[in-house]
N, C-alpha and C positions, 0 to 999 in steps of 0.2 A: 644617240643610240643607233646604231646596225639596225637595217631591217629582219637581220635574223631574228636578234633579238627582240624584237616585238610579237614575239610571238604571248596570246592573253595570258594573264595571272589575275588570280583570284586570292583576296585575304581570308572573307568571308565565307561564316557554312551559307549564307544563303544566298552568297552567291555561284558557290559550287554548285546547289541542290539549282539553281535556276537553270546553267551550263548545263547540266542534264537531265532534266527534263525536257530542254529544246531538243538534245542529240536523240534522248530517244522519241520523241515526240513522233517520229515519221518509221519508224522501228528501226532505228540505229542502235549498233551497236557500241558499248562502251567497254574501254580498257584501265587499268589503275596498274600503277609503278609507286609504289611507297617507297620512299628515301630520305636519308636524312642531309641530301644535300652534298656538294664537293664530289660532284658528282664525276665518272670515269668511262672509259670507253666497256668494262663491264655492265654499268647503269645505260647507257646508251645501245646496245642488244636489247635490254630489255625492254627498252621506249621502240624500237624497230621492230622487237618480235610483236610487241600490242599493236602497234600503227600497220603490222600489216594483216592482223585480225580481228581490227575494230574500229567502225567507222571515226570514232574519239577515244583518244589517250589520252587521261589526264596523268600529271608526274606530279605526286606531294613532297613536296620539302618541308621538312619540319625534322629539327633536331629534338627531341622527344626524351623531355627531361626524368621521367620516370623510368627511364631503362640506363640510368649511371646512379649506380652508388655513389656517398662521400669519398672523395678523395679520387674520384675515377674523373676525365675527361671531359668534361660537358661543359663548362667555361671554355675550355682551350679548344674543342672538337671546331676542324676547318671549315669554313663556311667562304663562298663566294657566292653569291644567288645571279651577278650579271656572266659569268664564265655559265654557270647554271644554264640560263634562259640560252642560250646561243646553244649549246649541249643537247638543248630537249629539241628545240627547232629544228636544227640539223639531224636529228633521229628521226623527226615526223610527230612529235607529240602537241597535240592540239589544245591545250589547257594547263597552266603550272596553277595549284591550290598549294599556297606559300602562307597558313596562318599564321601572325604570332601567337607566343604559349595561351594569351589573356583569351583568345577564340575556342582553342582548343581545350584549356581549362579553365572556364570561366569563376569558377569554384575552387577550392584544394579539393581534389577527388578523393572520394571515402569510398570508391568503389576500385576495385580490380577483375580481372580476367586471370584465374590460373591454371594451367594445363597440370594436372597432377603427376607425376612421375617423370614424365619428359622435361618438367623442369628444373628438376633434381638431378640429372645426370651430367658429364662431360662438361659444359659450359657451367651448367646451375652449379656445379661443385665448385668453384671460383667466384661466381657471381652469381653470389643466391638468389638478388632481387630485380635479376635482371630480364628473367624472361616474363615476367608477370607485367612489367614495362610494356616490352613489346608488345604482347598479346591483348594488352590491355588499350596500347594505343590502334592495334589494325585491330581491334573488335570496334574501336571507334571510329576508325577510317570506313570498313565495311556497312556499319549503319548508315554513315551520312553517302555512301556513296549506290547502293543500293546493286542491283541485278548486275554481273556484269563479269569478267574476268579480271584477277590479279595476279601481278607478275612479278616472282621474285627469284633471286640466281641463288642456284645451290651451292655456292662457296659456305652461305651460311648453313648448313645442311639440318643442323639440328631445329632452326630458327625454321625451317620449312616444314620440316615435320610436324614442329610444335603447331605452325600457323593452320597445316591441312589439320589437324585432330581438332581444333578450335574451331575449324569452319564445317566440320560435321557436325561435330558436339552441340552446335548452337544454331545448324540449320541457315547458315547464312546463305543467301542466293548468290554467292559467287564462286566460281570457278578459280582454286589456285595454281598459276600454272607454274613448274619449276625450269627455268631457264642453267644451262649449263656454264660453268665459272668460267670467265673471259681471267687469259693470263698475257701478262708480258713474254717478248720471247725467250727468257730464259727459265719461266715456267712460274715465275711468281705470281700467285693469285690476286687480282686487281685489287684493292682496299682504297677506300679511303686514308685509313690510317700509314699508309705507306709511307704516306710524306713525312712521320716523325723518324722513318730512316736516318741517318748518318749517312753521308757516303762508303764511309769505311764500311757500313754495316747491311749496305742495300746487296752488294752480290752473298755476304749472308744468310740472308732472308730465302734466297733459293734451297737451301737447306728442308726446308718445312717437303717441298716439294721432293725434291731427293728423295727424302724420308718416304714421302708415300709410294714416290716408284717404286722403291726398294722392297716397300710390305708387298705393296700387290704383283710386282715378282715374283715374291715368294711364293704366294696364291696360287699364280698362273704355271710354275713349276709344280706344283701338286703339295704344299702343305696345308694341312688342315686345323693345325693345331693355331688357335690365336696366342697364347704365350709364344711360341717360335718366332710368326710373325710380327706378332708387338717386341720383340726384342730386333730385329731387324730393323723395325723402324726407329725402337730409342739407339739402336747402333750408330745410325746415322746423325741425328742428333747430336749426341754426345762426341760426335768427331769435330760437331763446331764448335770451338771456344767463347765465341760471341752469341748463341745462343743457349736460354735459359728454358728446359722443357717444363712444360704443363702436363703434357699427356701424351701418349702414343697408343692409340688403341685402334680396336675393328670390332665393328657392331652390326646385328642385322638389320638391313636399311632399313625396313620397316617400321620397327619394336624400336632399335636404338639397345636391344639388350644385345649383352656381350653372350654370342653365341658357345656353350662347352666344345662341339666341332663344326668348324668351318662349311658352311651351306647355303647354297641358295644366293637369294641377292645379297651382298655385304656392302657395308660403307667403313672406310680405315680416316681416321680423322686425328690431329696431331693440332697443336698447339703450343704458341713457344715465344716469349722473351726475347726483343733484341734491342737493347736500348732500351727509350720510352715506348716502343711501337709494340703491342701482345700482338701476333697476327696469329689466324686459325688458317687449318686451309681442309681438306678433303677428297679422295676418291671413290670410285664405285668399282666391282668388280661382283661379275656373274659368276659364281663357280657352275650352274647347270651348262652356261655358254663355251666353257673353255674347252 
């Protein structure tokens, strides 16, 4: 093994819970990077933004089986944990907590976490039982990991909202912070799931992206209407033959509701079919700003 890669990992919760209580022991501060792993130069921002305001980063990897339906990904989701370790080290992250599922769910869990309404929308309309997954496992990541900040990239934007409303609603002591989505240069949003690409189907995939220039364009030229603009973005769309849409919409970034006229902060979020690979992607625009 590289000495990059020896950077520490932990299976155990108590051996996480030991790792910090030493860091904060002298009033250090700590950082947390939740991931499922196969990790990307987008997860690597985020292991550098913590590492440069916290005296400890730690990065979880765990593929987290409760946030895939039947028939969704989670046997096949890509996993490398030694490219991993070399990935966190080289960002600056001080701790990999890498459970298997037997740690994390000692039991079959009879319990959940649900954000109500937030999880019904845009994503939840597709995969109903997917953000209860999520929220269910970083309510569990925030208990064992206690005081400290969390860091996650707004590619998943809705997956951010959902997490900050869960981290009020339930008083947790951490700080969520939203990191902005690392892209390839031709504007693709970093995924893991990228690698189920085709070649044929990867300068495709920019598509998603097109699409949102296009709505917030439209924005930035003065419309206000979201029907106008969600049809500019399923325009775009619908020009690629290889991809299959989910949605095209603009939401107030807040709420996540679909605003009647265009105001204030908005988020335009798009999601689409190409091959095996669903990818989402997302922008923000100020209307007070423009």
């Amino acid at each position: 093994m590289s000495a990059v890669t020896q950077i520490p990992m932990v299976e155990r919760v108590s051996e996480l819970r030991a790792a910090l209580d030493a860091a904060r022991r002298d009033g250090g501060s700590v950082g947390l990077v939740p991931t499922m792993g196969y990790l990307h130069e987008g997860h690597q921002s985020l292991v550098t933004r913590s590492a440069s305001e916290n005296d400890l980063t730690v990065v979880s990897i765990f593929v987290n089986p409760l946030q895939f339906a039947e028939g969704e990904d989670y046997g096949t989701y890509p996993r490398d944990l030694d490219r991993d370790r070399e990935m966190c080290a080289a960002a600056g992250a001080g701790l990999i907590f890498a459970p298997p599922t037997e740690e994390m769910y000692p039991q079959t869990p009879v319990t959940a976490v649900t954000v109500k309404g937030l999880n019904a929308l845009l994503e939840g309309r597709f995969r109903p039982t997917h953000f209860d997954g999520v929220t269910t496992v970083v309510a569990k990541l925030f208990a064992l990991f206690g005081p400290g900040r969390a860091y996650f990239g707004e590619k998943d934007y809705q997956q951010l909202a959902i997490i900050r409303r869960m981290t009020a609603d339930l008083s947790f002591p951490v700080e969520v912070v939203g990191c902005p989505t690392f892209r390839e240069p031709d504007g693709l949003a970093m995924s893991s799931r990228n690698v189920y690409l085709e070649p044929d189907e990867r300068p495709a995939a920019t598509v998603l992206w097109r699409s949102l220039q296009a709505g917030r364009e439209a924005v930035v030229q003065g419309s206000r209407d979201p029907d106008e603009v969600e049809a500019v973005m399923a325009a775009v769309l619908a020009a690629e033959p290889k991809a299959s849409p989910d949605y095209a919409t603009v939401v107030d970034a807040a709420t996540l509701d679909r605003p009647d006229v265009l105001d204030g902060e908005l988020r335009l979020l798009v999601a689409a079919h190409l091959g095996r690979a669903r990818l989402i992607d997302n922008v923000g625009v100020d209307c007070d700003r423009l």
